[in-house]
Steps between C-alpha positions, in 0.01 A plus 500: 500500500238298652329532783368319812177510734621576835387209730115434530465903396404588138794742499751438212889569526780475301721204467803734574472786766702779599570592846719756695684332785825609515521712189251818568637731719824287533685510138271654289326841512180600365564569115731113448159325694246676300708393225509134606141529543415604190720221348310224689161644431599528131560119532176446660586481840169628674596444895779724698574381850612738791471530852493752773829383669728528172726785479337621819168601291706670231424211249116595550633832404709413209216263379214742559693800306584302201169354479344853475746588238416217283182562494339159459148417561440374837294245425771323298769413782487346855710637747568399817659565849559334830482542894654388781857658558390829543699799464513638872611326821199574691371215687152502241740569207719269471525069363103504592169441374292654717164668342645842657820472297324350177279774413745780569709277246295531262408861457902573544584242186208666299625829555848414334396380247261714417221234468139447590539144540759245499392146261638227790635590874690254645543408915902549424538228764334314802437698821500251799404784711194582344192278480417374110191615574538854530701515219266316249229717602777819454536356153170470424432870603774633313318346193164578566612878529681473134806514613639168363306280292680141603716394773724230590814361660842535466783190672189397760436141573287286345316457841452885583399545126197242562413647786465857356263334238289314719405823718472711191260201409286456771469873554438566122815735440719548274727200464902455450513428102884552461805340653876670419762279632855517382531189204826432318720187389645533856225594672231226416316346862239761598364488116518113368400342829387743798219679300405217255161479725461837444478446089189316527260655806512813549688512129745784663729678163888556521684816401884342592746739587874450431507248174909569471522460862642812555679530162682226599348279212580749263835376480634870555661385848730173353820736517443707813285805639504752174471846596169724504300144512208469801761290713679800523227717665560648829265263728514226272841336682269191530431455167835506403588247796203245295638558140851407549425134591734300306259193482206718318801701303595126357142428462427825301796411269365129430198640340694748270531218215118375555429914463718499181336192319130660555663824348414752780699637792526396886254783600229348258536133577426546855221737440349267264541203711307683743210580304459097389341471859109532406417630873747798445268785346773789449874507522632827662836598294654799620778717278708791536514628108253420220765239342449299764075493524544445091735169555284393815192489266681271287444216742114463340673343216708256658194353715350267202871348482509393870333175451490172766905393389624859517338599836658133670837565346490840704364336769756285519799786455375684791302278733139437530279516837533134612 
């Protein structure tokens, strides 16, 4: 494993992370996600992803509980969490980033998981309702009292992410170090052209979310919906709606041979090809058994082999931003 600085901060994560969407709380209880832990911190894997709004807070839970029965030192993992969705429909509760809301948040996600602190906190997404303002200086609050140590952004625009940094600047708080935006083969815009100002000044770090698009990458949907997979998930209709798309199907299939030749599977290729972009600081995998975190970690070998004729021929089997 090898790991990455996160942005202009002197934190360092993992190539490969794990993360909870979907899984915790969902399709796997707490004794089959301590175990997946456990198998991606015996691989190195030193950053977990979660946020208040998956599972409804029960993926805090899970994650908190197995965390205290592993037992590692605290000091060697980052965790995370993120705000914005809220968990009640209260007019201060709910898809806002109000400072009321925010530091309510926190103490609540703490409290699951059974933490002091949480590594990075992320703004889960933009609030037009609330000024920047007031939530940079929420941010920069929440660290000053210890309760996170970094925060970020997660699917904001490059625009409202500048802004955030140039208050945080000219008031001397905290700034936004961390971006997580959704990256994948099919999911490419925000990353390789919106943000690319961001790289240089104020040097904001990735953690991409959904490298298999959903599983879809994986190649496990070429032949239909199989049973007990995410798509089948009661409030996941739309997901399933997105991976049956006979044009990415087709596309998914066209890399199967490239896959082959470089001697890994599907799953690996497109995790790989995601961590070839320099700007991306951690990859956030997500499994539902221990196989699966064991094969996902197999994608750090198959990164030296994606060199400048192997990354156009993929480009040009399943399209390219133009």
């Amino acid at each position: 494993m090898q790991y990455r600085r996160l942005g202009s901060s002197g934190l360092k994560l993992s190539e490969l992370s794990f993360g909870s969407w979907v899984t915790y709380g969902n399709q796997l209880a707490e004794e089959t996600a301590r175990e997946c832990m456990a198998a991606a911190h015996d691989a190195g894997v030193n950053f977990f992803d979660n946020a208040e709004v998956y599972a409804r807070g029960q993926s805090e839970v899970i994650m908190g509980g197995a965390l205290r029965k592993l037992g590692w030192r605290r000091e060697s993992y980052v965790i995370s969490t993120k705000f914005f969705w809220g968990l009640n429909d209260g007019p201060n509760e709910k898809s806002t980033l109000n400072r009321k809301y925010l530091m309510q948040a926190i103490d609540a996600s703490l409290k699951r998981l059974q933490l002091e602190h949480v590594d990075l906190v992320f703004c889960h997404r933009p609030d037009p309702d609330t000024p920047i303002e007031e939530t940079v200086w929420a941010m920069h609050d929440m660290i000053r009292a210890g309760k996170a140590l970094y925060w970020g952004t997660s699917e904001w625009d490059p625009a409202s992410i500048m802004a955030a940094w140039h208050i945080a600047d000219k008031h001397h708080l905290a700034k936004p170090v961390m971006e997580q935006p959704q990256y994948n083969l099919f999911h490419r815009e925000r990353v390789e052209r919106e943000y690319v100002p961001l790289y240089r000044d104020p040097c904001i770090g990735l953690t991409t979310w959904s490298p298999l698009a959903s599983g879809l990458l994986s190649g496990k949907y070429n032949d239909g919906i199989p049973p007990g997979s995410r798509a089948t998930i009661k409030g996941y209709e739309w997901l399933a709606e997105r991976i049956i798309d006979p044009v990415r199907i087709s596309q998914v299939r066209s890399l199967a041979p490239l896959a082959a030749d470089l001697g890994c599977t599907l799953a690996q290729l497109a995790l790989a090809w995601c961590l070839k972009n320099p700007h991306v600081t951690s990859v956030i995998t997500g499994a539902s058994r221990p196989s699966q975190v064991v094969e996902n970690m197999g994608a750090l070998t198959v990164v030296p082999k994606l060199e400048a004729d192997i990354m156009t021929r993929i480009d040009g089997l399943v399209g390219a931003p133009s």
